[in-house]
SENUSE-651884 format. One line per 4 residues: number of its first residue (from 1); for each residue x, y, z of N, C-alpha, C, O, CB. Coordinates in Angstrom, 1 decimal. Atoms other than C-alpha are relative to their C-alpha. Glycine has a CB too. Layout:
SENUSE-651884
NUM	X Y Z X Y Z X Y Z X Y Z X Y Z | ...
This chain:
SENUSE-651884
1	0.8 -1.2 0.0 0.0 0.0 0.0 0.9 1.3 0.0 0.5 2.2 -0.7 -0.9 0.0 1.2 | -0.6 -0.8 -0.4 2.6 2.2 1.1 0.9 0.7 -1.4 1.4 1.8 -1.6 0.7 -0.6 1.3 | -0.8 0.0 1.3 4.5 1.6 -2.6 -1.3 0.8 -0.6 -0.9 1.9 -0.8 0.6 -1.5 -0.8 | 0.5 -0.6 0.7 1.3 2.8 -4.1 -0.3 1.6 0.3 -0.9 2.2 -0.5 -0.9 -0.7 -0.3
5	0.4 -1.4 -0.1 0.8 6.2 -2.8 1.7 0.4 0.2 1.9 1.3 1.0 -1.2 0.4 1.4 | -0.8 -0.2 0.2 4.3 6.4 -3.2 0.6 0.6 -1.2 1.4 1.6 -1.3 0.1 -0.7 0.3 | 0.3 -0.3 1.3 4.0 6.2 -6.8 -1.1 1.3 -0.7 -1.0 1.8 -1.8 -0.5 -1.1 -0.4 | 0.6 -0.9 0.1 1.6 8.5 -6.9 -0.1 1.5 0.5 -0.7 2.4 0.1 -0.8 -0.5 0.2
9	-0.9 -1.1 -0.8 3.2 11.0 -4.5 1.4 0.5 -1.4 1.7 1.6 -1.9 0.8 -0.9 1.8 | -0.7 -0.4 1.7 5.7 11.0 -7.7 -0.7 0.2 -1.3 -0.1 0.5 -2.4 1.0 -1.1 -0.6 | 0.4 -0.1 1.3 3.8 11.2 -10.2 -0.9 1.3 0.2 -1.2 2.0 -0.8 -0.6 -1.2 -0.6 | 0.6 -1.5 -0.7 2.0 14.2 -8.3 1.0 1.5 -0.4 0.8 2.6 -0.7 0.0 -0.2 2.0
13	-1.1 -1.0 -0.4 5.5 15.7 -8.1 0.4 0.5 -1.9 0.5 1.6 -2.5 1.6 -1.0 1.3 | -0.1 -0.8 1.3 6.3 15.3 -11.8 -0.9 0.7 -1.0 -0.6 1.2 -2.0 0.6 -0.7 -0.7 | 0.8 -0.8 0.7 3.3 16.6 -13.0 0.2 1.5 0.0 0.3 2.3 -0.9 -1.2 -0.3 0.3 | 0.1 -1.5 -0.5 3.5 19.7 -11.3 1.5 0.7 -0.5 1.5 1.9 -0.6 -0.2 0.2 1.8
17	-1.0 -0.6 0.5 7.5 20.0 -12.6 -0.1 0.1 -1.2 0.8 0.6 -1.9 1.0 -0.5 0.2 | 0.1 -0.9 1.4 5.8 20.5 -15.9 -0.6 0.6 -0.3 -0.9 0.8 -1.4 -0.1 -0.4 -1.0 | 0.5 -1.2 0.1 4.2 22.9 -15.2 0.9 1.4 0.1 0.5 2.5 -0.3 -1.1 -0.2 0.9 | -0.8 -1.1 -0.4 7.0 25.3 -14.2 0.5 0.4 -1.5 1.0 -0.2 -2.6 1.4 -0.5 1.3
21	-0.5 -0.9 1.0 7.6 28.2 -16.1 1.6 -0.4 -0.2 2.3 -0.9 0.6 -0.2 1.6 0.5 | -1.4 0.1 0.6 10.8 28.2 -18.5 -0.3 1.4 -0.9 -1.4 1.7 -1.3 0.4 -1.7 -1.0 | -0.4 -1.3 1.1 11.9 31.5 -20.5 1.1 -0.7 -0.7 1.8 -1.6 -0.3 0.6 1.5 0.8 | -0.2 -0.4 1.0 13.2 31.9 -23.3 0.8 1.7 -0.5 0.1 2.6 -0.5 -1.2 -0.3 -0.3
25	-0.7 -1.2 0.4 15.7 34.9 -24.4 -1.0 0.9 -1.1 -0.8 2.1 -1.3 1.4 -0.5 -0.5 | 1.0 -0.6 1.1 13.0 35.6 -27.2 -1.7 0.6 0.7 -2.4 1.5 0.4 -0.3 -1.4 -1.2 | 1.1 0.2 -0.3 10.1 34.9 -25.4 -0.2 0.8 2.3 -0.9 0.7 3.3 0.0 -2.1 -0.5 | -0.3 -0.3 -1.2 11.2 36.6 -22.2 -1.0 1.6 0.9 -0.8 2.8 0.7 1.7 0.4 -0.3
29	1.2 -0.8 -0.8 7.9 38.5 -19.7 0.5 1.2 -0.2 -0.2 2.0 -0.8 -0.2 -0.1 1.6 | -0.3 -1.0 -0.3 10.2 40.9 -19.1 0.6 1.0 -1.3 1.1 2.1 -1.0 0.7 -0.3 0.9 | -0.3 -0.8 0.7 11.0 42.2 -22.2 -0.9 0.9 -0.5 -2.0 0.3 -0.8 0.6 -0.5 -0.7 | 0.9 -1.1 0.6 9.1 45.6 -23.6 0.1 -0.1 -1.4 1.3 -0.2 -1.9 0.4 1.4 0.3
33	0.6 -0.4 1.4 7.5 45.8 -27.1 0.3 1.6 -0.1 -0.2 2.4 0.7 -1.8 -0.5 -0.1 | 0.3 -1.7 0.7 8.2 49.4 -28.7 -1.0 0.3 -0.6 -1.1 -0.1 -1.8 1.0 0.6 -1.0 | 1.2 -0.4 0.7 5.0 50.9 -29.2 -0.1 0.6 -1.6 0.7 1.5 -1.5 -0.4 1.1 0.9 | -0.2 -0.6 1.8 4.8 52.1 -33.5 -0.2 1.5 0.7 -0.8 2.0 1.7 -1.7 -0.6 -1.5
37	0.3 -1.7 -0.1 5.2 55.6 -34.0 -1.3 0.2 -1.3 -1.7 -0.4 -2.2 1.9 1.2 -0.6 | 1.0 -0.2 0.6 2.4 57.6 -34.9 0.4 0.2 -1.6 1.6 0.4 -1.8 -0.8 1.1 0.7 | -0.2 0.1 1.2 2.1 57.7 -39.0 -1.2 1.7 -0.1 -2.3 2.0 0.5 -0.4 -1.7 -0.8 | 0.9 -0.9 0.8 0.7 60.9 -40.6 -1.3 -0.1 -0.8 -1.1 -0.7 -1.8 0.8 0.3 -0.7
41	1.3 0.6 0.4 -2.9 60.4 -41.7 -0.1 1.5 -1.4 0.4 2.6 -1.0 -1.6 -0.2 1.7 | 0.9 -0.4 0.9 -4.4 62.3 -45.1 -1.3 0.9 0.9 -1.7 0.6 2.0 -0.4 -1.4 -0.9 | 1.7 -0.7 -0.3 -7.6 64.5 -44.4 -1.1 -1.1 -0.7 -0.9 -1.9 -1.6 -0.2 1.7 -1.1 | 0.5 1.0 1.2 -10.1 62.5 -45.6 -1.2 1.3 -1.0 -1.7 2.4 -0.5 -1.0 -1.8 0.8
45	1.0 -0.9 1.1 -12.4 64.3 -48.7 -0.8 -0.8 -0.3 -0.8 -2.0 -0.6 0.7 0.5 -1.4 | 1.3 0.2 0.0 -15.7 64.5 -48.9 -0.2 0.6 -1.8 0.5 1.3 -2.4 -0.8 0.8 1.4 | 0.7 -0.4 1.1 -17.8 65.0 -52.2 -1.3 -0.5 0.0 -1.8 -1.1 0.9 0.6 -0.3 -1.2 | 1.4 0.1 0.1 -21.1 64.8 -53.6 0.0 -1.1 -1.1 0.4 -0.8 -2.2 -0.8 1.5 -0.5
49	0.4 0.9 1.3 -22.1 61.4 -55.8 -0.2 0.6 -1.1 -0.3 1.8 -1.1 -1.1 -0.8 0.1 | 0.4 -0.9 1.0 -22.8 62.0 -59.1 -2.0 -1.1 0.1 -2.2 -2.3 0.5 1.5 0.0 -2.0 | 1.2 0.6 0.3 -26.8 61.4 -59.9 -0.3 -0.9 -0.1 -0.9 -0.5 -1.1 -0.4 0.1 -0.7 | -0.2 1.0 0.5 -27.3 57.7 -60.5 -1.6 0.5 -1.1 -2.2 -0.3 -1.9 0.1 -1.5 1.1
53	1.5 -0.2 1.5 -30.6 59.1 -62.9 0.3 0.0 -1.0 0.1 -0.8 -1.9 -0.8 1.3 -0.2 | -0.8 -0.4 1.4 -28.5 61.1 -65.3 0.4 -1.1 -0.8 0.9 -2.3 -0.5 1.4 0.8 0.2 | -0.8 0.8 1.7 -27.5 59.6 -68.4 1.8 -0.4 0.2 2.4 -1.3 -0.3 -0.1 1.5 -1.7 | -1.3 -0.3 -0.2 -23.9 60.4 -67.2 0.6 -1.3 1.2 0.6 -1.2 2.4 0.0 1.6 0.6
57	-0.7 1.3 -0.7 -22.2 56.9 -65.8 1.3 0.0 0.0 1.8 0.0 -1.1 -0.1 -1.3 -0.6 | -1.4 0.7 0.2 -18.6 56.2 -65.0 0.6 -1.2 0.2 1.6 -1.4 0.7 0.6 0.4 0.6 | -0.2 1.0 0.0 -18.9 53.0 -65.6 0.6 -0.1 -1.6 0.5 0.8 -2.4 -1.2 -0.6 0.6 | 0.2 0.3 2.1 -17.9 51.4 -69.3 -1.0 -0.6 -0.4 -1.7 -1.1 0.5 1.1 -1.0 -1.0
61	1.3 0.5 -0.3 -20.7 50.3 -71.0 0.5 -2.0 0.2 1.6 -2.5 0.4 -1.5 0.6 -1.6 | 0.0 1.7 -0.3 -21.8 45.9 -70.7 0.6 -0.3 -1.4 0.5 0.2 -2.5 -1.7 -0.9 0.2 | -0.6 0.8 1.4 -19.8 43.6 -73.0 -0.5 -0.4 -0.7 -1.4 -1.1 -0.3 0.5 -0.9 0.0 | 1.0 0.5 0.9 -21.2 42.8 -75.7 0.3 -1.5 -0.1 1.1 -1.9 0.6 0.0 0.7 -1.2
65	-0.1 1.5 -0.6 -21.5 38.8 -76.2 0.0 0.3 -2.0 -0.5 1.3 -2.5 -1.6 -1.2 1.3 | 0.5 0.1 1.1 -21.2 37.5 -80.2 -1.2 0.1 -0.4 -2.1 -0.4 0.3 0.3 -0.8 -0.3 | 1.4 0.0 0.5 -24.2 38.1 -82.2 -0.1 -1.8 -0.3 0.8 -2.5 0.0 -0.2 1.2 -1.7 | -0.1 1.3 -0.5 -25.4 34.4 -82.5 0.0 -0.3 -1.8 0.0 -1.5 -2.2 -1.4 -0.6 1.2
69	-0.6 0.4 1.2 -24.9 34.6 -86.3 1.4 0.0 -0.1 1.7 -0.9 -0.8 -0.4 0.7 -1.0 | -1.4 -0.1 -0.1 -21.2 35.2 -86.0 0.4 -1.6 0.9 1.4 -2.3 0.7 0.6 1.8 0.9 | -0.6 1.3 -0.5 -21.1 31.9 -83.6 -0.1 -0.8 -0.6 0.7 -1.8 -0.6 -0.2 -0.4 1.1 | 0.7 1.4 0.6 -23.3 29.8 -85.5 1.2 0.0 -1.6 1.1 -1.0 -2.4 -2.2 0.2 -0.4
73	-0.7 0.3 0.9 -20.7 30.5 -88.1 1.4 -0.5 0.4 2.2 -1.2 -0.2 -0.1 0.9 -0.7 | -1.8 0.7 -0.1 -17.5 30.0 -86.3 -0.6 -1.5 -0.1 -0.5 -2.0 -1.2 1.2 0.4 2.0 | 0.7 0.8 -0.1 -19.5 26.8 -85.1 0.4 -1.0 -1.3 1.2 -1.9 -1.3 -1.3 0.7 0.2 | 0.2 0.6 1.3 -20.4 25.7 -88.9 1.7 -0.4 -0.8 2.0 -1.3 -1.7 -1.1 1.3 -1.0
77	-1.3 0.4 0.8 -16.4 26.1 -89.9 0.8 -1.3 1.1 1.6 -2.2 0.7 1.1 1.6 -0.4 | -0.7 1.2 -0.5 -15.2 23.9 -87.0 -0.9 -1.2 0.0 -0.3 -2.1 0.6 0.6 0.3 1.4 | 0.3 1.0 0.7 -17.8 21.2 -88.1 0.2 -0.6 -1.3 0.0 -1.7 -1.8 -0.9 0.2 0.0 | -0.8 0.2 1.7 -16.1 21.5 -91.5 0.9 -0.7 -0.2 1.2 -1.5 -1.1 0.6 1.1 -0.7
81	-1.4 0.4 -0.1 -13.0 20.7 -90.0 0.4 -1.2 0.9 1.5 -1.7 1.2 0.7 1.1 0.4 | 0.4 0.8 -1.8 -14.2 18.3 -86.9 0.9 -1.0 -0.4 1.2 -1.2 -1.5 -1.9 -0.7 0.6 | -0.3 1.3 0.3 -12.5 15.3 -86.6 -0.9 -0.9 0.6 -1.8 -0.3 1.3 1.2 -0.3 0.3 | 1.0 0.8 -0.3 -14.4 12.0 -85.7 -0.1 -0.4 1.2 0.9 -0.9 1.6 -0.1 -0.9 -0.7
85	0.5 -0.3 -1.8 -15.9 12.0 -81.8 0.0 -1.4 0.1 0.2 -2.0 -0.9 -1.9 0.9 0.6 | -0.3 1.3 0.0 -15.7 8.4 -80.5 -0.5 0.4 1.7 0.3 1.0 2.5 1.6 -0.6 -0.7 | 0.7 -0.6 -1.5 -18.1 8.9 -76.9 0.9 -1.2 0.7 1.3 -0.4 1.6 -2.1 -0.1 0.2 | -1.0 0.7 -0.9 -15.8 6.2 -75.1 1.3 0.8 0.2 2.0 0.6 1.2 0.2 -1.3 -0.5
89	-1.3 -1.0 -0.2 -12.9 8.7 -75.7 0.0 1.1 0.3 0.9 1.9 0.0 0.8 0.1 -1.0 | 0.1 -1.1 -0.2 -14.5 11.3 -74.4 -0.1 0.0 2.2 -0.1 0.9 3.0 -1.4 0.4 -1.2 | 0.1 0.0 -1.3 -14.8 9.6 -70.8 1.4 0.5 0.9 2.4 0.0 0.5 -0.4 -1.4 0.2 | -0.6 0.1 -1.1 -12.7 10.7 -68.0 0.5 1.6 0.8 -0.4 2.5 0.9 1.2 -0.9 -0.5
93	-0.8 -1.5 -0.6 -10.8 13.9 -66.3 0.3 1.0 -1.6 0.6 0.3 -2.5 2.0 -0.5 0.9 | 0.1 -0.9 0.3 -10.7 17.2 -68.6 0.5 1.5 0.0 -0.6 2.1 0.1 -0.6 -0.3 0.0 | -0.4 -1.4 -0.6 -9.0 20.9 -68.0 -1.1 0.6 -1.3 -1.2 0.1 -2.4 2.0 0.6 0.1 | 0.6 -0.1 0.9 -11.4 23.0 -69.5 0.4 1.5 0.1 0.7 1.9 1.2 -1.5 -0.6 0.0
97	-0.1 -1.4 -0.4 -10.8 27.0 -70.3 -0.7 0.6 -0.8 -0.7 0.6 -2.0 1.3 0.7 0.0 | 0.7 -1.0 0.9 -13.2 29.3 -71.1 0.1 1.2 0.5 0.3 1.1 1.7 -1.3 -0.2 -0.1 | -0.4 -1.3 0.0 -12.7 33.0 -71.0 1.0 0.3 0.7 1.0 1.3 1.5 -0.8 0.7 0.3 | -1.4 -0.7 -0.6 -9.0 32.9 -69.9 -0.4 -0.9 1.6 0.5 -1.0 2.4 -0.1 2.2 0.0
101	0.3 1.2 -1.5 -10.8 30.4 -66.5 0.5 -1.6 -0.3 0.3 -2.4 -1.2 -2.0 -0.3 0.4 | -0.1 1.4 0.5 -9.4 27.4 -66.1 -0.7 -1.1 1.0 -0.6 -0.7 2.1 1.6 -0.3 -0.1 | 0.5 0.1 -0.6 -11.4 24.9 -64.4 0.0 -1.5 -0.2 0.8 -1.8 -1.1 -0.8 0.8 0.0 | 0.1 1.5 0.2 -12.0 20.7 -64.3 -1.6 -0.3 -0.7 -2.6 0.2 -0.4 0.2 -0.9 1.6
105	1.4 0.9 0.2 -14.8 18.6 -66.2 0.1 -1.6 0.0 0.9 -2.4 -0.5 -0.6 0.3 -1.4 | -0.7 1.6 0.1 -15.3 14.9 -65.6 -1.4 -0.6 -1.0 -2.6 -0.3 -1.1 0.1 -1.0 2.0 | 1.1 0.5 1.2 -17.2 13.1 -68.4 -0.5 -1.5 0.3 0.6 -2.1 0.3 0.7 0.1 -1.7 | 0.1 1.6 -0.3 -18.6 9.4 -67.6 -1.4 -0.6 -1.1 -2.2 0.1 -1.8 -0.4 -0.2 2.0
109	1.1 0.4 0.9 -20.9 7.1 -69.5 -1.4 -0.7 0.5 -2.1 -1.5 0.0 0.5 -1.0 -0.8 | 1.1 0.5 -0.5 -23.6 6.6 -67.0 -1.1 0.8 -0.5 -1.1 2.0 -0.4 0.1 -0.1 1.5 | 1.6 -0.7 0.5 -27.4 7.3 -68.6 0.0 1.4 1.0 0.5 1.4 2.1 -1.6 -1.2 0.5 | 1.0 -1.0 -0.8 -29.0 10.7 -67.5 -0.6 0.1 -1.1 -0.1 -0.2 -2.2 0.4 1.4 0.7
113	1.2 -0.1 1.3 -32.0 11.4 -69.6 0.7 -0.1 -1.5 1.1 -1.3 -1.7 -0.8 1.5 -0.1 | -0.3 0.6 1.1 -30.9 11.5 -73.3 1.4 0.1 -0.2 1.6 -0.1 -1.4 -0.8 0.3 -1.0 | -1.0 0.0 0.2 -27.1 12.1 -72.6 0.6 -1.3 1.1 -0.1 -2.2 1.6 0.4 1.3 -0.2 | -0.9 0.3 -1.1 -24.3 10.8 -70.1 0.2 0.9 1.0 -0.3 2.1 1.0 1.1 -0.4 -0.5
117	0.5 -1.1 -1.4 -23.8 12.3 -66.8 1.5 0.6 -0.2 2.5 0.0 -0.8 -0.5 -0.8 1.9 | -1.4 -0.9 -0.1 -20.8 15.0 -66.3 -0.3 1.1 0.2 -1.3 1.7 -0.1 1.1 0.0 -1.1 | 0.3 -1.2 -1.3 -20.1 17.7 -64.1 1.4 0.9 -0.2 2.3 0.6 -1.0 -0.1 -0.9 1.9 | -1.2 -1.1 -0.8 -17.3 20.6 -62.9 0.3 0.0 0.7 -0.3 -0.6 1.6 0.1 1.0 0.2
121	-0.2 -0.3 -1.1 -15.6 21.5 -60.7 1.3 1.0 0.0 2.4 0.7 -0.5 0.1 -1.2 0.5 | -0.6 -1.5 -0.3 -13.9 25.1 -59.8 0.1 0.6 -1.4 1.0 1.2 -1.9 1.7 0.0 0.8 | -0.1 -1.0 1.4 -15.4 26.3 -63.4 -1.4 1.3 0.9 -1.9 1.0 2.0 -0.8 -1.1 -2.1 | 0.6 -1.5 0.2 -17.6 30.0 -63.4 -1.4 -0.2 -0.6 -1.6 -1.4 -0.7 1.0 0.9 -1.0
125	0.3 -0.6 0.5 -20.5 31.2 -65.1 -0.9 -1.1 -0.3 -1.3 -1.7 0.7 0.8 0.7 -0.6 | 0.6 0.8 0.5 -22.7 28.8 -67.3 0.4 -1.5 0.2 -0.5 -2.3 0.4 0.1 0.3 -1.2 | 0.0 0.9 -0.5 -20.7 25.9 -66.5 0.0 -0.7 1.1 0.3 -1.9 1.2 0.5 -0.1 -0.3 | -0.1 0.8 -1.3 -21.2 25.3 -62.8 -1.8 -0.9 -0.4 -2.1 -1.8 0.3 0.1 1.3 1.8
129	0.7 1.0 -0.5 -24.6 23.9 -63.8 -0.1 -1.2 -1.4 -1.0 -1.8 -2.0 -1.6 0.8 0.6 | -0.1 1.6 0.8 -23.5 20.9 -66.1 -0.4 -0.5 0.5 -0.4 -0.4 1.7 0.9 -0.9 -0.4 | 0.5 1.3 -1.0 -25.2 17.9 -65.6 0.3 -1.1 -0.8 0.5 -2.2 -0.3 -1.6 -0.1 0.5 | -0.1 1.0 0.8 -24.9 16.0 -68.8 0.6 0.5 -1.7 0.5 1.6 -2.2 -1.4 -0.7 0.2
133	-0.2 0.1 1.3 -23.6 15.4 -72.3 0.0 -0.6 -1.1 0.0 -1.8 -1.0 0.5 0.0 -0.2 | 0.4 1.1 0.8 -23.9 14.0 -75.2 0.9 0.1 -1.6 1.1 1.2 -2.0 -1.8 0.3 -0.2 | -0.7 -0.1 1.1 -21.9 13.3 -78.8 -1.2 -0.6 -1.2 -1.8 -1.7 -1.1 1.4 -0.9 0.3 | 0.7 0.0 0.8 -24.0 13.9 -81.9 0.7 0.1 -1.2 1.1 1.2 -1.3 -0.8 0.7 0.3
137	-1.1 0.0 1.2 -21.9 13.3 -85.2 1.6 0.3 0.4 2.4 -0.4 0.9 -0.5 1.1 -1.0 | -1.1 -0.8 -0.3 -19.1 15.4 -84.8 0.5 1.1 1.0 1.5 1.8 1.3 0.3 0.3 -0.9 | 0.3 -1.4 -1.2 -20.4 17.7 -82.1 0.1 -0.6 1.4 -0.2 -1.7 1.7 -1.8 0.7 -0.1 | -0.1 0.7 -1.8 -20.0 17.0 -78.5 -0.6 1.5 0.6 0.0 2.5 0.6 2.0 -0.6 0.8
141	0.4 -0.9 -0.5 -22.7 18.9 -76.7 -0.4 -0.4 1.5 -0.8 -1.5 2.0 -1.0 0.5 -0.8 | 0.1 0.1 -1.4 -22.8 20.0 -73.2 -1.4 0.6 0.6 -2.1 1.5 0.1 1.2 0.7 0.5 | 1.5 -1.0 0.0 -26.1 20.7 -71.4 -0.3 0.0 1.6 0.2 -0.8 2.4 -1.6 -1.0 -0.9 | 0.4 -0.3 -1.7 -27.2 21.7 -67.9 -0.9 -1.4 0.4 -1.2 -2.4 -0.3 -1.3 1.8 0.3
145	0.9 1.1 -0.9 -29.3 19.7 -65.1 -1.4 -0.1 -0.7 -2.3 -0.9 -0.4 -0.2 0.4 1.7 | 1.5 0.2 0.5 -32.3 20.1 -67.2 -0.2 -0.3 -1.0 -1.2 -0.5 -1.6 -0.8 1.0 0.0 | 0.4 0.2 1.5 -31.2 19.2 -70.2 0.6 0.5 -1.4 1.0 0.0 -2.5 -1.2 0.4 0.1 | 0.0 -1.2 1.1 -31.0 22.5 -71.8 2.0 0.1 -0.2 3.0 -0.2 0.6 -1.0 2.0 0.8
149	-1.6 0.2 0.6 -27.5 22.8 -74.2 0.6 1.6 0.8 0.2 2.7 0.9 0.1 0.0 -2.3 | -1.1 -0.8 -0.3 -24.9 24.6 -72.7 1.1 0.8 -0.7 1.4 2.0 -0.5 0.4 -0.6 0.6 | -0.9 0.3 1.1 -22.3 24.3 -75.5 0.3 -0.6 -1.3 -0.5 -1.5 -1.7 0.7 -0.3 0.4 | -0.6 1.3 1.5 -21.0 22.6 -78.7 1.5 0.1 0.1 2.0 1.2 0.3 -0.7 0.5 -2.0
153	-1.6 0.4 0.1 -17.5 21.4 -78.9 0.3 -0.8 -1.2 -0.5 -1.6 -1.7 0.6 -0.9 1.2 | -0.1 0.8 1.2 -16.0 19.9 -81.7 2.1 -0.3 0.2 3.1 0.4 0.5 -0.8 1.2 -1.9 | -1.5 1.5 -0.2 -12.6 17.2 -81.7 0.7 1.0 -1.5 0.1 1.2 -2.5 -0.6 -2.8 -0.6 | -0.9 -0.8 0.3 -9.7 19.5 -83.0 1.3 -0.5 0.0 2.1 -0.1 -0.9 -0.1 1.0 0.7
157	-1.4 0.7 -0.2 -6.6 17.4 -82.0 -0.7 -1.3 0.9 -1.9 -1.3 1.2 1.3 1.0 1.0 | 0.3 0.7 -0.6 -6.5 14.1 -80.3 -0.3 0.0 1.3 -0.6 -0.9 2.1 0.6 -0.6 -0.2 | 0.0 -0.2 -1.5 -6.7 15.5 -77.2 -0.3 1.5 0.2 0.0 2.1 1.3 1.6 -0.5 0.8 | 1.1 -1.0 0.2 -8.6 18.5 -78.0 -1.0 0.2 -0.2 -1.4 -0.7 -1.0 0.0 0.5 -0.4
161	1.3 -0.7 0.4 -11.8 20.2 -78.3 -0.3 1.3 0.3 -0.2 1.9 1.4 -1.1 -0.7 0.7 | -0.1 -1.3 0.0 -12.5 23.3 -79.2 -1.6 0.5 -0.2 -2.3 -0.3 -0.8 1.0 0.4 -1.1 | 1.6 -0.3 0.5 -16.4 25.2 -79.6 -0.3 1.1 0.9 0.6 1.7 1.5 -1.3 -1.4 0.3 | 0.6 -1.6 -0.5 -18.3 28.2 -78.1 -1.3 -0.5 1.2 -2.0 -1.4 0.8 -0.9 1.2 -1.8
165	1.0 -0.6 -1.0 -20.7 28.7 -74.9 -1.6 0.1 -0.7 -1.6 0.6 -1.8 0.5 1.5 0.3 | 0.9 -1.3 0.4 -24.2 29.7 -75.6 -0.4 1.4 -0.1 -1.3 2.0 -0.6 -0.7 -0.2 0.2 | -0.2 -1.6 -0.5 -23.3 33.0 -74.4 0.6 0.6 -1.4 0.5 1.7 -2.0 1.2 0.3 1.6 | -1.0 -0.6 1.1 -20.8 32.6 -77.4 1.4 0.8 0.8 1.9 1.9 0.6 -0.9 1.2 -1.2
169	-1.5 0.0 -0.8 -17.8 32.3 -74.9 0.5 -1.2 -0.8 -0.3 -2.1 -1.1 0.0 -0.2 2.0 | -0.4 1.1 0.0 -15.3 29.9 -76.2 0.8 -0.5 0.7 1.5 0.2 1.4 0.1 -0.2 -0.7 | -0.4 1.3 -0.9 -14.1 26.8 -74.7 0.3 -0.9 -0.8 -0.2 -1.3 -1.8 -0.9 -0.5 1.0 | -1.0 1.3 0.6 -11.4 24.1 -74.9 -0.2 -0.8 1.0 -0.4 -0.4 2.2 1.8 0.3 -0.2
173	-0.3 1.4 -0.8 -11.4 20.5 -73.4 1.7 -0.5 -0.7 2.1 -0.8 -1.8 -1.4 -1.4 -0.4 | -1.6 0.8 0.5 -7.7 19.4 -73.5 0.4 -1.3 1.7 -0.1 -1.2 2.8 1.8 2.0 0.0 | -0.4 0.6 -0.8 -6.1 16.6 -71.5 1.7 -0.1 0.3 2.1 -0.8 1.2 -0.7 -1.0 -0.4
């Protein structure tokens, strides 16, 4: 009995020796922080908005997007030139860039309504809501959760695809 509270009379003792403060030359209570000197501040300036009524904006105006004849023609020349889509070689990982974004698509061959299922991930704009796709001749079109087309792409290199947005942004699939 007398061994066990013996043991425990030490082990009392070394607990409590790790608790004792230790310094540090860096880390030392006693050393003072130098307060920052004050910095010179600006006035600050006031004005008056301008109107948001007026006609008068300092904004630039909205971007304009292709007219959808100018796409449907780029469109029509890289169907000219397509090479032949092969939907098993379209399955897997993807970097995709559209407007200068670069972002992931994964393409797979499980059914969703009348395409295959495939998704994003860290893309922008029109493409966060992919849901599915589908290869129609030489076209490889991308379409949201509902269905509705997103894109057309068309096989440019073996390991390209090149085509336009419906916005008439374009976009590359490269691997």
């Amino acid at each position: 009995m007398q061994l066990k509270h013996a043991a425990v009379g030490l082990a009392v003792v070394l607990s409590l020796a790790g608790c004792q403060r230790t310094t540090y030359s860096d880390l030392s209570p006693t050393r003072q922080v130098t307060p920052l000197e004050a910095q010179p501040v600006q006035g600050v300036q006031t004005s008056q908005l301008p109107d948001p009524t007026t006609g008068a904006s300092q904004f630039p105006e909205k971007p304009t997007t292709l007219p959808t004849d100018v796409s449907a023609q780029t469109s029509d020349a890289m169907a000219a030139t397509a090479l032949d889509v092969k939907k098993e070689g379209m399955v897997g990982n993807w970097k995709v860039n559209t407007s200068g974004v670069t972002c992931d698509m994964f393409l797979t061959l499980t059914n969703l309504g009348s395409g295959s299922r495939g998704g994003t991930r860290g893309c922008s704009g029109e493409l966060t809501t992919m849901g599915s796709w589908e290869v129609d001749g030489k076209q490889v079109m991308l379409k949201d959760r509902s269905g509705n087309p997103l894109g057309r792409l068309y096989k440019t290199a073996d390991t390209r695809f090149d085509g336009t947005t419906n916005s008439g942004q374009p976009i590359s699939l490269s691997r």
